[in-house]
C-alpha positions as CSV (number, residue, x, y, z in Angstrom):
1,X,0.0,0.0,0.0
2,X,1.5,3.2,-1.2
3,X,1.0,6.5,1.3
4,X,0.1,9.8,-0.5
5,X,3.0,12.1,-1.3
6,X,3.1,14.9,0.5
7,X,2.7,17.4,-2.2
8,X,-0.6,16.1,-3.0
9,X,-2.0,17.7,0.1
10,X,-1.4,21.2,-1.6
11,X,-4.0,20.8,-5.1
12,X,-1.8,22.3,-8.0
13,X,-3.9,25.0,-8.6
14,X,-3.5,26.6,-4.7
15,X,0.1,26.6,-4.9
16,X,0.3,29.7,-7.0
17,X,-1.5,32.4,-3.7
18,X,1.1,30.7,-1.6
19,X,4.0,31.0,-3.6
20,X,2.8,34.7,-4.5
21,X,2.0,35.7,-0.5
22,X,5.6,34.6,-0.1
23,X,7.3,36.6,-2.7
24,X,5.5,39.4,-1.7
25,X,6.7,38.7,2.5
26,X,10.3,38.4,1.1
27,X,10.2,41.8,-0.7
28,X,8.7,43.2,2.3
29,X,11.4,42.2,4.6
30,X,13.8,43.5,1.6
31,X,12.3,47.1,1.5
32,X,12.4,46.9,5.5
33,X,16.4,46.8,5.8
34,X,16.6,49.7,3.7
35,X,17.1,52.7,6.6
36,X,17.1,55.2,4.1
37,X,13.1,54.3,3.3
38,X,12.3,56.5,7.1
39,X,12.3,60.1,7.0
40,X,14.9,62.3,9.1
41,X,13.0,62.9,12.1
42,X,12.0,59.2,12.6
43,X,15.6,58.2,12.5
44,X,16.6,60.4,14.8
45,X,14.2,59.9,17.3
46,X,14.3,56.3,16.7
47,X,18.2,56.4,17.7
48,X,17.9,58.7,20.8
49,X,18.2,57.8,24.2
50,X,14.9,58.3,26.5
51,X,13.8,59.9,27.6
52,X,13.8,62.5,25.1
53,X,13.4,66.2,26.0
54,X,9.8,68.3,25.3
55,X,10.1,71.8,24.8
56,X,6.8,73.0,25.8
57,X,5.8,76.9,25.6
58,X,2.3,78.1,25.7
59,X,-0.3,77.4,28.1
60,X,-3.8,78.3,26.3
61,X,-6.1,77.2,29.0
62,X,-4.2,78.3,32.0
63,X,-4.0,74.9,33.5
64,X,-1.8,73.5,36.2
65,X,1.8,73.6,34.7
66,X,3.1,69.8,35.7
67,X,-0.5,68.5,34.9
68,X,-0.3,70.6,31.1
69,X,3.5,69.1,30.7
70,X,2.3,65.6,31.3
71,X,-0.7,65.8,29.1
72,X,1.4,67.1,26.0
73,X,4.5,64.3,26.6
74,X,2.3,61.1,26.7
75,X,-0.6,62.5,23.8
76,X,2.6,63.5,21.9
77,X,4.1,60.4,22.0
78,X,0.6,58.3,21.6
79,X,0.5,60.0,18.5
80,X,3.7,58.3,16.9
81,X,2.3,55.4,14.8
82,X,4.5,52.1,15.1
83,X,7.4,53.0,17.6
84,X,7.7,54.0,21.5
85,X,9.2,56.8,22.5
86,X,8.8,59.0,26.2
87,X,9.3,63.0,26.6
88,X,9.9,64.7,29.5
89,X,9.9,68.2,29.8
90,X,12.6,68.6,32.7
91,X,16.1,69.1,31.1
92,X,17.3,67.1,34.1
93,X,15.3,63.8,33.8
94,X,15.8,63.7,29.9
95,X,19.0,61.7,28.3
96,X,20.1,64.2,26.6
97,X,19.5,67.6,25.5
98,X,19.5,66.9,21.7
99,X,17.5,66.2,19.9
100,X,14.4,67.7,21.7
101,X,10.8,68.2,20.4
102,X,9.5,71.8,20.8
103,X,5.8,72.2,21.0
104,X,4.1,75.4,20.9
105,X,0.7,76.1,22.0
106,X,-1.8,78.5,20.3
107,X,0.6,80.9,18.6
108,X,-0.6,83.7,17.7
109,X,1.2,83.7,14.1
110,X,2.3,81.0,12.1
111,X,6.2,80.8,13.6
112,X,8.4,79.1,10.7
113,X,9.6,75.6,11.7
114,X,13.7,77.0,12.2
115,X,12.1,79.8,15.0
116,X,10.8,77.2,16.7
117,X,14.2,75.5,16.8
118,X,16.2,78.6,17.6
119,X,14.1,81.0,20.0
120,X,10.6,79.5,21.3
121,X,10.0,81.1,24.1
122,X,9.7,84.5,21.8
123,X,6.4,83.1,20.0
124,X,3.6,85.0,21.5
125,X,0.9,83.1,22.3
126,X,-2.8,83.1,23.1
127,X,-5.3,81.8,25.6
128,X,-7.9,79.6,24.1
129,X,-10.9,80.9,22.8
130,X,-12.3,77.7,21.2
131,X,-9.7,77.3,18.5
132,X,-6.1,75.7,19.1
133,X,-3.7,75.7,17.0
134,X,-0.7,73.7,17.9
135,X,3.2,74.2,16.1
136,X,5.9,71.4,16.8
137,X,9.5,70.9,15.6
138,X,11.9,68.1,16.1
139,X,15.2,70.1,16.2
140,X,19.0,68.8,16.6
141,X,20.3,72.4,18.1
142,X,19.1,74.7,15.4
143,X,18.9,72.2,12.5
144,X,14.6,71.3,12.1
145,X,14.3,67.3,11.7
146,X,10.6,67.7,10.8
147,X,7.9,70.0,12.0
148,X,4.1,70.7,11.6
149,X,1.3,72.9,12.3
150,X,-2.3,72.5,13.1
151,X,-5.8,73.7,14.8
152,X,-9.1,72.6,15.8
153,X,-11.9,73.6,17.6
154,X,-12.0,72.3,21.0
155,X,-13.5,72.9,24.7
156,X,-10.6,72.2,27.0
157,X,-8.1,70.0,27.6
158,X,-9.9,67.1,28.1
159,X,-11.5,66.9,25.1
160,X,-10.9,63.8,23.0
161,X,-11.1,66.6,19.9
162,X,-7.5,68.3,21.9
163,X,-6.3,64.8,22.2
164,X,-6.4,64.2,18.3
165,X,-5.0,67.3,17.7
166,X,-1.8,66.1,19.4
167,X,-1.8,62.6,18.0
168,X,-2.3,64.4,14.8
169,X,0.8,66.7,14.7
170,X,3.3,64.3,16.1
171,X,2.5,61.8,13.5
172,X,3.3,64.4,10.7
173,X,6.2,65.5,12.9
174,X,7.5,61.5,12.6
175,X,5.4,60.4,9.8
176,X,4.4,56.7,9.8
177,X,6.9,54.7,7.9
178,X,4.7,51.6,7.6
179,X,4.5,51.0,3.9
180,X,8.6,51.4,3.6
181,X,9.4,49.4,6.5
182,X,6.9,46.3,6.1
183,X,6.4,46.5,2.5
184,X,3.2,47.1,1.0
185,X,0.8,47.3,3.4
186,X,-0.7,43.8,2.6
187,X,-0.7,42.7,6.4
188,X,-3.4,44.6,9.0
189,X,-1.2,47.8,10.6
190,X,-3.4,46.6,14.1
191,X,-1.3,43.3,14.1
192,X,1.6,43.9,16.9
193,X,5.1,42.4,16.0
194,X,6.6,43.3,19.2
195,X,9.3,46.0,17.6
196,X,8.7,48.5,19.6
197,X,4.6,49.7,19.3
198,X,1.6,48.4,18.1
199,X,0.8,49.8,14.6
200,X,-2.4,51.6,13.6
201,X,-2.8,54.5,16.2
């Protein structure tokens, strides 16, 4: 009595979806060791030690300083799609004081990204009056890394509407390098691989 080979347990015909899901894996994992695929500011926060200094100036709705500097670090950093990262805001708790992450609340201009780098504390700012607007910049000394700008209407600090805001500039700040580092998005970005965050924030 002859036992069935073991090929005949794949039919012929559903070899081809296998053999084409695995190409496509491979060519993921090839795109993924290429370092130059993630933008500047990514890299660098990626390679600093934590944690990482927040520059915070602005305080729109007059809130309790410590309780407004912890808000901004963990929202901030929430917002990064597919890493970890932690901010702290005292120059003494943080590994190092480059590269830092300046965040400016409700200014009352549009203050171009190298400002914010240089001289934040001169960016006059506003209380809130139902719009934010919110300017960051990931700076190495004077040298911008990435930066963005953006506003919404919302009621306070505790509103989810202030939270997106923040989750919102920081992943323009580090844009999300899914696609480049796992290929082409062919696997669900909620699956966790355990490098360092769980994708799809």
């Amino acid at each position: 009595m002859t036992g069935a080979s073991p090929r005949a347990a794949i039919p012929p015909g559903g070899r081809w979806p296998l053999l084409v899901v695995v190409g496509l894996l491979l060519l993921a994992c090839g795109r993924g060791a290429d370092p130059d695929a993630q933008n500047q500011a990514r890299r660098a926060l990626r390679a600093a030690e934590e944690p990482v200094l927040l520059v915070l100036h602005g305080n729109p709705f007059e809130m309790d300083q410590a309780r407004l500097n912890g808000l901004i670090g963990s929202e901030m950093a929430a917002g990064i799609s597919g890493m970890s990262t932690r901010f702290t805001t005292s120059p003494e708790r943080a590994a190092a004081p480059e590269p830092r992450l300046v965040v400016v609340l409700n200014p009352v201009s549009d203050p171009p990204p190298d400002l914010l780098c240089t001289a934040p504390a001169s960016v006059a700012t506003a209380p809130a009056t139902g719009e934010i607007r919110v300017a960051a910049a990931f700076c190495d000394r004077d040298q911008v890394l990435g930066a963005a700008r953006n506003e919404a209407t919302v009621s306070g600090p505790t509103d989810q509407r202030f939270r997106r805001l923040l989750w919102r500039t920081a992943n323009q700040v580090f844009p999300d390098d899914y696609e480049d580092t796992y290929g082409f998005g062919i696997l669900p970005r909620s699956i966790d691989f355990g490098l360092g965050g769980i994708f799809g924030r």
